[in-house]
DRENMARDO-166938 format. One record per residue (C-alpha): residue number from 1; residue in one letter; z, y, x. Coordinates in steps of 0.2 Angstrom, whole numbers, plus 5000, padded with zeros to 4 digits. Layout:
+-----+------+------+------+------+
:  nr : rest :   zz :   yy :   xx :
+-----+------+------+------+------+
: NUM :    a :    Z :    Y :    X :
...
+-----+------+------+------+------+
***
This chain:
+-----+------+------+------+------+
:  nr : rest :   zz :   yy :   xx :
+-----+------+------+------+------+
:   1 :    x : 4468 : 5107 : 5355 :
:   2 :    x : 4476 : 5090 : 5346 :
:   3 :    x : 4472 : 5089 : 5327 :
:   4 :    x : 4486 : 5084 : 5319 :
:   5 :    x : 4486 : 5075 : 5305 :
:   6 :    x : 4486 : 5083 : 5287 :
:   7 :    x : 4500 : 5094 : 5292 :
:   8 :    x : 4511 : 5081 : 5297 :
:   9 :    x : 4512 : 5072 : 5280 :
:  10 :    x : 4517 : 5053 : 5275 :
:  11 :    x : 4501 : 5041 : 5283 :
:  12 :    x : 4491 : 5033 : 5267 :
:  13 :    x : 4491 : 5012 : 5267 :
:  14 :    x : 4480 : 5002 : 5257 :
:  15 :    x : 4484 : 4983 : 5256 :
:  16 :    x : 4473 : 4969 : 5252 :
:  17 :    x : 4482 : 4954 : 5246 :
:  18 :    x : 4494 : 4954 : 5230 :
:  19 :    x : 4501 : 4938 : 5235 :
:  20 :    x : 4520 : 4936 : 5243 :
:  21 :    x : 4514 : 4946 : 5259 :
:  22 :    x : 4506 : 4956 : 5251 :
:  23 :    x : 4520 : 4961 : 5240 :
:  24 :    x : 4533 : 4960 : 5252 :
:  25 :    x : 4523 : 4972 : 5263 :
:  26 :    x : 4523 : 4984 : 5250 :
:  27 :    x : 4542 : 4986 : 5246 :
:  28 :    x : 4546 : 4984 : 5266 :
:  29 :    x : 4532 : 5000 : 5265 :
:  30 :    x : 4542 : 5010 : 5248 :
:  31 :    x : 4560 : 5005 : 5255 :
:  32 :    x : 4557 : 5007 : 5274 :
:  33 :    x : 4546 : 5018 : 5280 :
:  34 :    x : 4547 : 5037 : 5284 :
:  35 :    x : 4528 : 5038 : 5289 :
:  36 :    x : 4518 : 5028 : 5277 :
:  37 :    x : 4515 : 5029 : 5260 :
:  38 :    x : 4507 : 5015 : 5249 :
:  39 :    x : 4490 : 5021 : 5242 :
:  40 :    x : 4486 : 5005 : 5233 :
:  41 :    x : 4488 : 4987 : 5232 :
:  42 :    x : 4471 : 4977 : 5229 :
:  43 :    x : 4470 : 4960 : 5222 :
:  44 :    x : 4458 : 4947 : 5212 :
:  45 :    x : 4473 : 4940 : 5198 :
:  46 :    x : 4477 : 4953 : 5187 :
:  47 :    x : 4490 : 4944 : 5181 :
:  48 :    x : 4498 : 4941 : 5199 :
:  49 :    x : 4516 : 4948 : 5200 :
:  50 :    x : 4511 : 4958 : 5213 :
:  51 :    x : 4498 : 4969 : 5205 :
:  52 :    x : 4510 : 4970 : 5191 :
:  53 :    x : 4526 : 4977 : 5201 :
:  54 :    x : 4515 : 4989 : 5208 :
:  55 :    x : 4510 : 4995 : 5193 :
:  56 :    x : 4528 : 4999 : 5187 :
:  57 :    x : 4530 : 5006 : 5204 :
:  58 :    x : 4519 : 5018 : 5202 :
:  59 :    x : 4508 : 5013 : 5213 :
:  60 :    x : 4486 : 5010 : 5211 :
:  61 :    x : 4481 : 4992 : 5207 :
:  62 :    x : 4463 : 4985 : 5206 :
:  63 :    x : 4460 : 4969 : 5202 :
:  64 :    x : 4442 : 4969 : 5211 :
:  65 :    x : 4447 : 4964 : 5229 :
:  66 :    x : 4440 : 4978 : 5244 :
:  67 :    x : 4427 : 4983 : 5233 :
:  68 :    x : 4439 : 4990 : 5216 :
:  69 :    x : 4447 : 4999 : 5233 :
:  70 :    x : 4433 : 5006 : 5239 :
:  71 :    x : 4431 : 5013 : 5218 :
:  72 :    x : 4448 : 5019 : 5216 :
:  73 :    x : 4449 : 5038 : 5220 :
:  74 :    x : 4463 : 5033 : 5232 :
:  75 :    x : 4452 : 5027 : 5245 :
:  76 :    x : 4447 : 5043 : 5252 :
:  77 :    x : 4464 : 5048 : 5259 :
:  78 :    x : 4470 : 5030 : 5266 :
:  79 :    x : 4472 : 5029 : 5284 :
:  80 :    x : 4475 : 5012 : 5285 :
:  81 :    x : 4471 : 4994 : 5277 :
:  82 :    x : 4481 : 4978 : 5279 :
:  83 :    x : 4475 : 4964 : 5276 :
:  84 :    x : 4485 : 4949 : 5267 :
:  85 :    x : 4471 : 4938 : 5262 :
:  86 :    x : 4463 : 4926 : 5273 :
:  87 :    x : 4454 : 4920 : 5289 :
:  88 :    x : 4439 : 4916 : 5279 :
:  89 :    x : 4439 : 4934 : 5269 :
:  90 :    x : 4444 : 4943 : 5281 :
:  91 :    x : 4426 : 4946 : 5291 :
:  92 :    x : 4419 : 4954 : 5277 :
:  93 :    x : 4435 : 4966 : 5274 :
:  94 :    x : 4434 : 4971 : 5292 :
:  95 :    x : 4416 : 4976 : 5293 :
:  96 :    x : 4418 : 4989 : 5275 :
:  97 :    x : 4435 : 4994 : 5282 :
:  98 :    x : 4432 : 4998 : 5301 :
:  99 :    x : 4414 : 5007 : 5294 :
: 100 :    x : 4423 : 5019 : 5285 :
: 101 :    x : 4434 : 5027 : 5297 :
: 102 :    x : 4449 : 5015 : 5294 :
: 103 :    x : 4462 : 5006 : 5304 :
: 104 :    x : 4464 : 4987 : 5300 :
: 105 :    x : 4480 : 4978 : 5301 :
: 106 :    x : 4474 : 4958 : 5301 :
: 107 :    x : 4489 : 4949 : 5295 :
: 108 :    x : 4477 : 4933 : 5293 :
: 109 :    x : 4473 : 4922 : 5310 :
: 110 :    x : 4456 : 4929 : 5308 :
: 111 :    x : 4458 : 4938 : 5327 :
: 112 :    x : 4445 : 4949 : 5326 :
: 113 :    x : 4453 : 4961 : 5334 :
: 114 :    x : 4465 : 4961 : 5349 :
: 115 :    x : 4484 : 4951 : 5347 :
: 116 :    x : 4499 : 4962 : 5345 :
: 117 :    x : 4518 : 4957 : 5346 :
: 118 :    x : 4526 : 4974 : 5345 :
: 119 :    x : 4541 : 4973 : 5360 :
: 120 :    x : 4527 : 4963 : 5371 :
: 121 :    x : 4510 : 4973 : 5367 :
: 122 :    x : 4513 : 4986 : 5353 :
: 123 :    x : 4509 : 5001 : 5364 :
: 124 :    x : 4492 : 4993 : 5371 :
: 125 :    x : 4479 : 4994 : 5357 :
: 126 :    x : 4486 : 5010 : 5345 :
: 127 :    x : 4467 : 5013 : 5345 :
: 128 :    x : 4458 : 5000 : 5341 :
: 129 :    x : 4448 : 4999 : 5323 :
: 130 :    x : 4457 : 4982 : 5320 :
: 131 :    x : 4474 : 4972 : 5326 :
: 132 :    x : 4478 : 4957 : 5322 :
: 133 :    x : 4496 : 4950 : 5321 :
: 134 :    x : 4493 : 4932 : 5326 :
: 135 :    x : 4505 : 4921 : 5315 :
: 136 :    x : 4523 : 4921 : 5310 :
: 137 :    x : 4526 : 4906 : 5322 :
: 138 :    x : 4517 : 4920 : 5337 :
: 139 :    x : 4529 : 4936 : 5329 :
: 140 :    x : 4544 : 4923 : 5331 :
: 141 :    x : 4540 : 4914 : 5348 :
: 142 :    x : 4528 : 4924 : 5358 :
: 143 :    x : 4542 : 4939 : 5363 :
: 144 :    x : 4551 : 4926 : 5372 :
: 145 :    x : 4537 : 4917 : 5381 :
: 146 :    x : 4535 : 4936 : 5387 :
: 147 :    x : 4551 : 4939 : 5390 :
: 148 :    x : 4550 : 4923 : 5402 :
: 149 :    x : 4532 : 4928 : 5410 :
: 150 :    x : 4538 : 4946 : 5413 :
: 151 :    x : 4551 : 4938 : 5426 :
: 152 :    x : 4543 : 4921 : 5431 :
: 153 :    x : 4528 : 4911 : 5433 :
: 154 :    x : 4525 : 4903 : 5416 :
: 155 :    x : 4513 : 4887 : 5420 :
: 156 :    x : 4516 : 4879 : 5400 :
: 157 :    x : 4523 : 4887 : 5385 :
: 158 :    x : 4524 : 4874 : 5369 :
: 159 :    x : 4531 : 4883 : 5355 :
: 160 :    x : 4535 : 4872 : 5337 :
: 161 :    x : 4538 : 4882 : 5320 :
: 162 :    x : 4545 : 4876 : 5305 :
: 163 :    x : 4544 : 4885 : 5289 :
: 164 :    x : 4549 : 4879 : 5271 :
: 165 :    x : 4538 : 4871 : 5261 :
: 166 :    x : 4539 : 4881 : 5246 :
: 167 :    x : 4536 : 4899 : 5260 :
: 168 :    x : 4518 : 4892 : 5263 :
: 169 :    x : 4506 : 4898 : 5249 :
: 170 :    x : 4487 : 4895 : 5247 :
: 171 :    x : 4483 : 4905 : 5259 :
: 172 :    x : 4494 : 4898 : 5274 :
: 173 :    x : 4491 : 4880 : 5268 :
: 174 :    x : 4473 : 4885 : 5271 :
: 175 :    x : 4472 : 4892 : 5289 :
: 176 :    x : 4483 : 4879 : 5297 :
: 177 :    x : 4468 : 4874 : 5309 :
: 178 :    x : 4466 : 4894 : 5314 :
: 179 :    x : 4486 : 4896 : 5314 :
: 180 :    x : 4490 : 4883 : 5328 :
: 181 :    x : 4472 : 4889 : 5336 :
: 182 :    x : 4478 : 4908 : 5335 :
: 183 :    x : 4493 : 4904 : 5338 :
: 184 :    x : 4491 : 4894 : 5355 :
: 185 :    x : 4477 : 4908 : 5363 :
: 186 :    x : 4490 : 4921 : 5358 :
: 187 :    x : 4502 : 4914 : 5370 :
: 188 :    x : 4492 : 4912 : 5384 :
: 189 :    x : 4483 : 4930 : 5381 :
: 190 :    x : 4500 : 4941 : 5377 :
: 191 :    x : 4514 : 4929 : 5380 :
: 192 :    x : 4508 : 4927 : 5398 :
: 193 :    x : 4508 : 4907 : 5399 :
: 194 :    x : 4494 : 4898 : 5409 :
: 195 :    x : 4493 : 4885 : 5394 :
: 196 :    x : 4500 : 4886 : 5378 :
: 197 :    x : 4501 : 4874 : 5363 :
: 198 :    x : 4506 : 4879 : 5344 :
: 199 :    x : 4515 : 4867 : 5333 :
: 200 :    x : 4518 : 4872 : 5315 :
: 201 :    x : 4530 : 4860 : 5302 :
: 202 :    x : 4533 : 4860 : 5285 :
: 203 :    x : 4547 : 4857 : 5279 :
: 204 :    x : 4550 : 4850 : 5260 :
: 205 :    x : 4569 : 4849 : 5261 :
: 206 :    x : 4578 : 4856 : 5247 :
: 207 :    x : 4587 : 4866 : 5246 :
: 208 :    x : 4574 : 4876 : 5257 :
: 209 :    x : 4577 : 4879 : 5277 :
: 210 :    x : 4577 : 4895 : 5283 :
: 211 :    x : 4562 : 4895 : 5297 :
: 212 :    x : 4565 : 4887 : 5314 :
: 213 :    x : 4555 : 4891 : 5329 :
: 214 :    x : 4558 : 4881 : 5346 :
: 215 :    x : 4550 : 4890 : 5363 :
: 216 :    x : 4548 : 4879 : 5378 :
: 217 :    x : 4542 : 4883 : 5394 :
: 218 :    x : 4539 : 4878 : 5410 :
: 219 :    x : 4541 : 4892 : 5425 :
: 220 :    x : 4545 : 4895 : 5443 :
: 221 :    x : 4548 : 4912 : 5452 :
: 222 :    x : 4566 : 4914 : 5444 :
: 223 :    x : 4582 : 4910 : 5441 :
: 224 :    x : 4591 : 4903 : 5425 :
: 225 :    x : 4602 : 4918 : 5423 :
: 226 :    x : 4588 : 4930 : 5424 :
: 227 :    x : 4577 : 4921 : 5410 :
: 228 :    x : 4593 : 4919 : 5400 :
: 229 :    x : 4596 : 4938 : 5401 :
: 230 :    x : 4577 : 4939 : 5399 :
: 231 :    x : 4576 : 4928 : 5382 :
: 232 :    x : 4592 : 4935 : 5375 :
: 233 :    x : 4589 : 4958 : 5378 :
: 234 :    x : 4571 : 4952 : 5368 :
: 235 :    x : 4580 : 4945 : 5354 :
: 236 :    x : 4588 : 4960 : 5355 :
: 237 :    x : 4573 : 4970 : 5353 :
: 238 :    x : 4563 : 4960 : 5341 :
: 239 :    x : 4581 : 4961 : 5330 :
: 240 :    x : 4579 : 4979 : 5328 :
: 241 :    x : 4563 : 4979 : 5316 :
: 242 :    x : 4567 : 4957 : 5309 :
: 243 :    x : 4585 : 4959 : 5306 :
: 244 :    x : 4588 : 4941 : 5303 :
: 245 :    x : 4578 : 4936 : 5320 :
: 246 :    x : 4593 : 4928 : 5332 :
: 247 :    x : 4597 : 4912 : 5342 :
: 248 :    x : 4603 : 4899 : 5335 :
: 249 :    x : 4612 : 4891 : 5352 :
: 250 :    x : 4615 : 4894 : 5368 :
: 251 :    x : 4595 : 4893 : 5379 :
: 252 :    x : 4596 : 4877 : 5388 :
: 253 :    x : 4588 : 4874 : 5406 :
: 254 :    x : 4582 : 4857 : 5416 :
: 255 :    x : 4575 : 4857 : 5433 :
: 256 :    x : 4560 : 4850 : 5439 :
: 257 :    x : 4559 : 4848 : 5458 :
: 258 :    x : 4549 : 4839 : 5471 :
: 259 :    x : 4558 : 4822 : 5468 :
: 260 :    x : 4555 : 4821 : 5450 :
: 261 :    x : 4540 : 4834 : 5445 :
: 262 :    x : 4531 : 4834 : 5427 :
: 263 :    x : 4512 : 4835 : 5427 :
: 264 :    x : 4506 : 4846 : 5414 :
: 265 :    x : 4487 : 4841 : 5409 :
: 266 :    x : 4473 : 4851 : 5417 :
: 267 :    x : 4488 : 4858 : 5426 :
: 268 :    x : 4493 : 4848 : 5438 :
: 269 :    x : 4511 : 4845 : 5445 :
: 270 :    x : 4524 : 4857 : 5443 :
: 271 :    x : 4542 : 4861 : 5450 :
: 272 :    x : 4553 : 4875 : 5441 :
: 273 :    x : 4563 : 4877 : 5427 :
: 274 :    x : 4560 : 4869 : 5409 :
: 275 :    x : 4568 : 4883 : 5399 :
: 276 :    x : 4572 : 4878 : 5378 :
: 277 :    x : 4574 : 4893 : 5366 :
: 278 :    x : 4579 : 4889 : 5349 :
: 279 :    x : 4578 : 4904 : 5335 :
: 280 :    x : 4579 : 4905 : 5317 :
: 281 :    x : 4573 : 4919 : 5305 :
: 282 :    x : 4582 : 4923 : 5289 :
: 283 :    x : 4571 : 4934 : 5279 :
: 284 :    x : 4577 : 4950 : 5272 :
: 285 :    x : 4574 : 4945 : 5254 :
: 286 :    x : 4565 : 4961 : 5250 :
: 287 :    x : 4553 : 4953 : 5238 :
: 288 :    x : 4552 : 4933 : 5245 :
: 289 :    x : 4567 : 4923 : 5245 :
: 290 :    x : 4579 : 4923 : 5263 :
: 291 :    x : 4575 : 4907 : 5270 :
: 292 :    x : 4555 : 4915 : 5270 :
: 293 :    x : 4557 : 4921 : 5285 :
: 294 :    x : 4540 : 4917 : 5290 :
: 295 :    x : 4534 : 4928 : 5282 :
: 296 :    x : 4544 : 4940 : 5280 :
: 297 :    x : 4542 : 4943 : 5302 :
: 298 :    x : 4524 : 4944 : 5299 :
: 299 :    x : 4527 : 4959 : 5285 :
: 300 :    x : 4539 : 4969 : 5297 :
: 301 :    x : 4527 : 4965 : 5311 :
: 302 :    x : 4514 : 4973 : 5303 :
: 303 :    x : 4524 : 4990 : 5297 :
: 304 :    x : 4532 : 4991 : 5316 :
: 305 :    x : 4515 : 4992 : 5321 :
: 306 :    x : 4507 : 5003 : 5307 :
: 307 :    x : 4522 : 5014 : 5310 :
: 308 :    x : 4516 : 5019 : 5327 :
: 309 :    x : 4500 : 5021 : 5323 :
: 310 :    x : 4507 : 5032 : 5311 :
: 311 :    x : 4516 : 5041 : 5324 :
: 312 :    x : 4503 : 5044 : 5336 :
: 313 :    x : 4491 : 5051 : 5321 :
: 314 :    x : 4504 : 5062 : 5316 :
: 315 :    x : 4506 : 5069 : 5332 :
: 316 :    x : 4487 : 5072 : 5334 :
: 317 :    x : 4484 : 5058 : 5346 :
: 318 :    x : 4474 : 5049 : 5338 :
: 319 :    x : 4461 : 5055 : 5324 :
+-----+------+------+------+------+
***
C-alpha cells in the first residue's frame, strides 16, 4: 500500500541562498503555493535583506550556510532543498543534502543532476535526488527549441539572452562560463537540437530592459505553420506558471534550399527552415524589480517543479 505523505500536509522547503533568488523564491513559496511550506531560509550575511524579511515573516534564518540548516530543529521535516547559491558551492550542498534523504532543486548551472524545463521535461525526473534548472536564458528559450524539435528535425539551435545589468548579481556575474556551457548542453539534451550554442548579454542601459531572449533554429521535416503553432501553444504553456513570458513579434521564417544552403560547422550543409523567435520576460515583481525577469523565470521554474514533486509525495508516490 502507497504511504502517503504526513497525512496529506503542506510539503516542508528549505532554501540556501538569501540573495534576490533566494528571496524571491521564498515569497513565490509564501504567496503561491498550496503544497509547500517554507521551512527555512539559510544564508552566510546576517545582515542580508533576505535573512531579515524572513525573519519578520515568521520564517527560520541561520546565518551559517547548509550547516546552520542542518542545526536548526527545522531540518528534520524538510522535504526539499533549493539551492540559490552557486556552481562552485553547490557540490558540497548536494553531497550533505541528497545523504540525508532530501530532494535538491539546483538553481545554479552546477548540472549535477539531470535538466528540467517543466512543459518540455517536468514529468521525467520527479525522482531523482537532484534536478537542475539550467539557466534563466534555458527556462526562457529551451521550451521553444522543443516545441520546434517535437515537430521537426532541429540540426542548430542558437539562442541569445539579454538581461539587465543591475538583474545580474555576484552570483550570475560569476558563472557566466557554466551559464552559456549549461546553457548550450541543455538545448541539445532536452530541447532536442543536434547542436546548440548559448549567448548571454548584459545589458547596462538605463532605465533597465526587461529581459530579451532570441531563439534561432535551423529544421526540416515541417512546415512554417506548423512550427508557428508549435512556438506560439508553448508560449501558452510556459505563461501559465511565468505570467510575463510572451512574444514580442510575430516568429519570422527564411528558407534554405538546395540553391542557397547554410553550412553549420561540424554539421555540414543544410536545407529547411530558419525559424526566429523573439520573447521577452517581465518579472512579476514579487521581491525583484519587473524588468528582472531573469530571474524571476528561474524562481517559478523552480516552484513549478517542486510543486509536482510535491504532488506526487503527497499522493504516496514517491517517499
Amino acid at each position: 500500500m502507497a504511504v502517503t505523505h504526513a497525512d496529506n500536509k503542506d510539503v516542508k522547503v528549505a532554501i540556501i541562498g538569501s540573495g534576490n533568488i533566494g528571496t524571491d523564491l521564498m515569497i513565490k513559496v509564501m504567496r503561491r503555493s498550496s503544497r509547500l511550506e517554507m521551512g527555512a531560509l539559510v544564508g552566510i550575511d546576517p545582515s542580508s535583506d533576505g535573512l531579515k524579511r524572513a525573519q519578520r515573516l515568521g520564517v527560520a534564518i541561520t546565518d551559517k550556510g547548509l550547516d546552520g540548516l542542518i542545526d536548526l530543529p527545522e531540518w528534520g521535516d524538510i522535504d526539499i532543498v533549493f539551492d540559490a547559491t552557486s556552481a562552485g558551492a553547490h557540490a558540497r550542498h548536494h553531497d550533505l543534502v541528497t545523504a540525508a534523504g532530501k530532494v535538491m532543486i539546483d538553481l545554479t548551472p552546477a548540472a549535477i543532476g539531470p535538466y528540467v524545463i517543466p512543459t518540455v521535461n517536468g514529468e521525467a525526473h520527479l525522482g531523482a535526488p537532484n534536478v537542475n534548472m539550467v539557466t534563466c536564458g534555458g527556462q526562457a528559450t529551451i521550451p521553444i527549441v522543443g516545441a520546434v524539435s517535437s515537430i521537426a528535425d532541429v540540426h542548430y539551435a542558437e539562442i541569445v539572452a539579454s538581461i539587465a545589468s543591475k538583474s545580474a548579481g555576484p552570483g550570475t556575474r560569476a558563472n557566466i562560463d557554466e551559464f552559456t556551457e549549461t546553457t548550450a548542453r541543455a538545448i541539445e539534451k532536452v530541447g532536442g537540437a543536434k547542436k546548440g550554442k548559448a549567448i548571454i548579454i548584459l545589458n547596462p542601459a538605463e532605465p533597465p530592459m526587461i529581459m530579451r531572449d532570441t531563439v534561432f533554429t535551423l529544421s526540416s521535416g515541417a512546415e512554417e505553420a506548423e512550427i508557428e503553432q508549435a512556438v506560439r501553444d508553448m508560449v501558452d504553456r510556459v505563461a501559465a506558471y511565468v505570467p510575463g513570458y510572451r512574444l514580442k513579434q510575430q516568429v519570422q521564417f527564411e528558407r534554405f534550399g538546395s540553391n542557397n544552403p547554410v553550412r553549420i560547422p561540424g554539421l555540414g550543409t543544410f536545407e529547411g527552415i530558419k525559424t526566429s523567435v523573439f520573447l521577452e520576460v517581465e518579472g512579476a515583481a514579487d521581491y525583484l524589480p519587473a524588468y528582472a525577469g531573469n530571474l524571476d523565470i528561474m524562481t517559478s521554474s523552480a516552484l513549478a517543479t517542486a510543486e509536482k514533486i510535491a504532488a506526487r509525495r503527497m499522493a504516496g508516490e514517491l517517499v
